[in-house]
C-alpha positions, 0 to 999 in steps of 0.5 A: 262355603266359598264359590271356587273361582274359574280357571283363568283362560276357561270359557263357559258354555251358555246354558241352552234356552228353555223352547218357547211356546213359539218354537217349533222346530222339535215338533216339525222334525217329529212331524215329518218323521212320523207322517214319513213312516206312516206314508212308508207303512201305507205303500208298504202295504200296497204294495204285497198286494197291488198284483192281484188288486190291478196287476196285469193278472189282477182282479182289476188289471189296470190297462182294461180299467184306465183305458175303458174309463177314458173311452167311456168318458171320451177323454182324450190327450190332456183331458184324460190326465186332468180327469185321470192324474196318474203316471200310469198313462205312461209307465208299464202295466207289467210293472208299472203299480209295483214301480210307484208303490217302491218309488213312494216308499223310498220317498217316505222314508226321506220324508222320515229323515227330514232332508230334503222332504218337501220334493220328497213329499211330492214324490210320495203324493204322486205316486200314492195319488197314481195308485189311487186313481186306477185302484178303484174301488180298492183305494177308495177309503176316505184314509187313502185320500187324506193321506194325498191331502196331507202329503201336500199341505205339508210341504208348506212346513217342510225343508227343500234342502238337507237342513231348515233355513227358516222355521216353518211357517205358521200357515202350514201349521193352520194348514194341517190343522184345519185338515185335522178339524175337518177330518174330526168334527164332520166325522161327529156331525154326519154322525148326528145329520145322518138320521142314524138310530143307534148313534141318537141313542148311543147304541152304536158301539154295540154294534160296532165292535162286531160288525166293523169291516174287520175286528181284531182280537179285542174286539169281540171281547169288547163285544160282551161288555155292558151296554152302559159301557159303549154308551159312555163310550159314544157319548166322549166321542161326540164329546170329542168330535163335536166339542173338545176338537174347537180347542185347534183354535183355543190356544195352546191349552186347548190345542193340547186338550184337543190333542189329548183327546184326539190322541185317546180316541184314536187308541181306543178305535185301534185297539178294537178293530183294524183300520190300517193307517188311519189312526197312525195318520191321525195322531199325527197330524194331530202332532200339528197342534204342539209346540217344542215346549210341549216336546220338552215337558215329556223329555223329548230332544228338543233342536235348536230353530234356524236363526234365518227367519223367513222374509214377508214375501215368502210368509205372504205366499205361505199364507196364499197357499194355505188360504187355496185349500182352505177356502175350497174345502169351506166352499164344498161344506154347504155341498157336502154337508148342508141342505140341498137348497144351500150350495156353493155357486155354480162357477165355483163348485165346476172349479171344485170338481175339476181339482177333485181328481187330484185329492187335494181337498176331500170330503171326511165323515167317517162311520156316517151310519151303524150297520148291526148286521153283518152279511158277507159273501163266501167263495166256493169252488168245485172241482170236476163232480165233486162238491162245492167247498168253501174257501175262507178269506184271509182277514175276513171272519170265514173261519168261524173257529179262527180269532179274528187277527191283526191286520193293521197298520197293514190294510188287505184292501179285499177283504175291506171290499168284500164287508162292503160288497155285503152290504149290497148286490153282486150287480153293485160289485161287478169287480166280484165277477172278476174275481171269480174269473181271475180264480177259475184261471189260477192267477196266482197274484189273485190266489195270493190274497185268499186265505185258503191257498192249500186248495188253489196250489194244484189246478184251478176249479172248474166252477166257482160261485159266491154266497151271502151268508149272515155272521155273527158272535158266538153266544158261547166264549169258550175258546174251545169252541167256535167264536162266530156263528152263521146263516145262509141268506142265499145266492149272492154271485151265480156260478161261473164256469172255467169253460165260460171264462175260456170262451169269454177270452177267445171272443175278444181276441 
């Protein structure tokens, strides 16, 4: 058959390059779109519950806390901002956490877009980093510093203006990809240096799957599999956390090994318990370890690089920049992981402590040891003579009917806190005390994150108290009946009256 001719006159379209394995363009904007949303669900969350965490009328109201904080350290002028970095020192207590939790919102979501995101990116980690200065205990969690320290380095790969002029640099690639191999492969190693018994024997996810801080409703499902079947499942996780996470510096076919195991790991926690945005974080900054050509094998749209490429200087002073953080965290390993008779030098460990408030290089080593028990403490109220009644918590596992819900990608900061406050005495948690003290005087931001509003809607009890109970699975499946059993193991908090919180406030008037 004769090759028809083109008309004189037509033009022809080249045909679009196949995405080279350098290119990476496509994965920056996928990037930058997922980290945004991610960041975005984090405030989001925060924020329908920063009142009654730090709210002027919360458990720990942050004007007592900064100040007291401050006072106690006598931290004065630019001291108490570099011990204390947040913008609360100047913003409003009324007003002031809702504020930063809308304002890092909308900053996420511009990340999201990719216009404009590297100041967008700074915005977003101010505001996160404010929130996690003066939210103690409650944004505590290695997931709320690891989102401060990805916030940052990725600027390093993101536009200033409404569109790219250059490719990102490739030290902003090995940036998060170092952020990654930390966060992954020391999370195997404590596992192991920790001394912990049932990781040595790969026991540990029969335990896990019901003592996690807040099951899903998967997991007490995965409870009752056969022991042989979450020891597998520990046994590819030191596989995937001690082995197949090197494949970040093996090259393009072990970068997406690493990915697709990391990846994989990271459903099966999600799938099985409720952990916020930790696993959404994860996965993408796992995306850090793909190149366009990896987009293109799956369908994705894949743009076109800038044609500008980046001058030397500028590649100079990405890498300088990348190389800051990178040899901070290298310098704390021997101090967080190594023997007590290794450790950094001295200068160099104060220069590390005085970047430490600011989160942009932090510890990870996640699920150290097992816990296979699980004590929590129960709130009860009583209302003039009456009896002492039991109010559940949300999230927690109080109802012992109730199936365990779906929190995440929400995380309800309580009840996270209330699982560890299990773990040890109301002495260690004097933020408990408060509690007690916000609900013997109905404040209704704190009333809003217990579970049984019904009986906090009228007047606020006259006494309230705390027990420590010990839950566990119900050996009986039957939906029908109750799917976790208990045992008092006694006193946790004593009782505290409203008269007793009335006198307390007088006095220090």
């Amino acid at each position: 058959m004769a090759t028809p001719r083109k008309k004189a006159g037509t033009k022809t379209r080249p045909a679009a390059p196949a995405p080279s394995g350098s290119t990476a363009e496509g994965v920056r904007r996928l990037y930058l779109a997922a980290l945004g949303l991610t960041a975005a669900v984090a405030f989001a969350s925060l924020a329908v519950q920063i009142d009654g965490l730090i709210g002027v009328h919360g458990i720990l109201p942050v004007q007592h806390t900064l100040h007291a904080e401050a006072a106690a350290r006598g931290w004065t002028g630019v001291q108490k901002w570099l011990h204390l970095p947040t913008l609360m020192w100047i913003l409003p207590w009324s007003w002031g956490p809702a504020l930063l939790c809308a304002v890092g919102f909308f900053a996420s979501l511009a990340v999201a877009t990719g216009r404009y995101a590297a100041p967008a990116l700074l915005v977003a980690y101010l505001s996160y980093l404010s929130l996690c200065t003066v939210g103690s205990p409650f944004l505590d969690f290695q997931w709320d510093a690891l989102l401060c320290e990805v916030l940052v380095a990725s600027v390093l790969v993101a536009p200033w203006g409404a569109n790219p002029r250059h490719p990102a640099p490739a030290a902003g690639w090995w940036l998060l990809r170092w952020i990654l191999f930390r966060l992954v492969f020391f999370g195997g190693l404590v596992k192991l240096t920790s001394g912990d018994a049932t990781w040595r024997d790969l026991s540990a996810l029969g335990f896990h799957f019901w003592t996690q801080p807040l099951p899903n409703p998967v997991s007490l499902w995965a409870a009752t599999l056969p022991a042989w079947v979450g020891m597998i499942g520990v046994a590819l996780t030191f596989v995937v956390e001690l082995v197949l996470v090197f494949g970040v510096f093996a090259g393009r076919i072990g970068r997406r090994v690493a990915f697709g195991s990391i990846a994989l790991l990271m459903a099966g926690l999600a799938a099985t318990g409720n952990y916020g945005f930790f696993q959404l974080l994860t996965v993408v900054l796992a995306l850090s370890m793909l190149d366009d050509a990896d987009l293109a094998r799956v369908r994705l749209r894949v743009p076109a690089p800038p044609t500008a490429a980046m001058t030397q200087p500028k590649v100079v002073a990405a890498w300088a920049l990348a190389a800051l953080p990178m040899a901070a965290s290298l310098a704390w390993i021997p101090a967080w992981y190594g023997p007590r008779s290794v450790h950094s030098p001295a200068p160099v460990l104060d220069a590390l402590r005085r970047e430490a408030p600011f989160q942009v290089v932090n510890r990870y080593g996640l699920f150290a040891t097992m816990t296979t028990s699980r004590p929590l403490p129960m709130l009860e109220a009583k209302w003039g003579d009456g009896d002492w009644v039991e109010l559940t918590w949300r999230w927690q596992t109080s109802d012992l009917g109730a199936r365990p819900a779906q929190a995440a990608p929400h995380m309800p900061r309580l009840d996270w806190q209330l699982w560890f406050a299990g773990l040890s005495t109301c002495d260690d948690n004097p933020w408990l005390v408060r509690l007690e003290d916000a609900v013997l005087r109905g404040d209704k931001p704190v009333d809003a994150l217990i579970g049984d509003m019904r009986l906090l809607t009228g007047a606020p009890p006259d006494a309230v108290r705390l027990t420590l109970v010990d839950v566990r699975p119900a050996s009986n499946a039957d939906p029908s009946r109750a799917r976790w059993t208990r045992t008092v193991v006694g006193a946790y908090c004593p009782a505290r009256t409203r008269a007793e919180v009335v006198d307390a406030a007088a006095e220090t008037r």
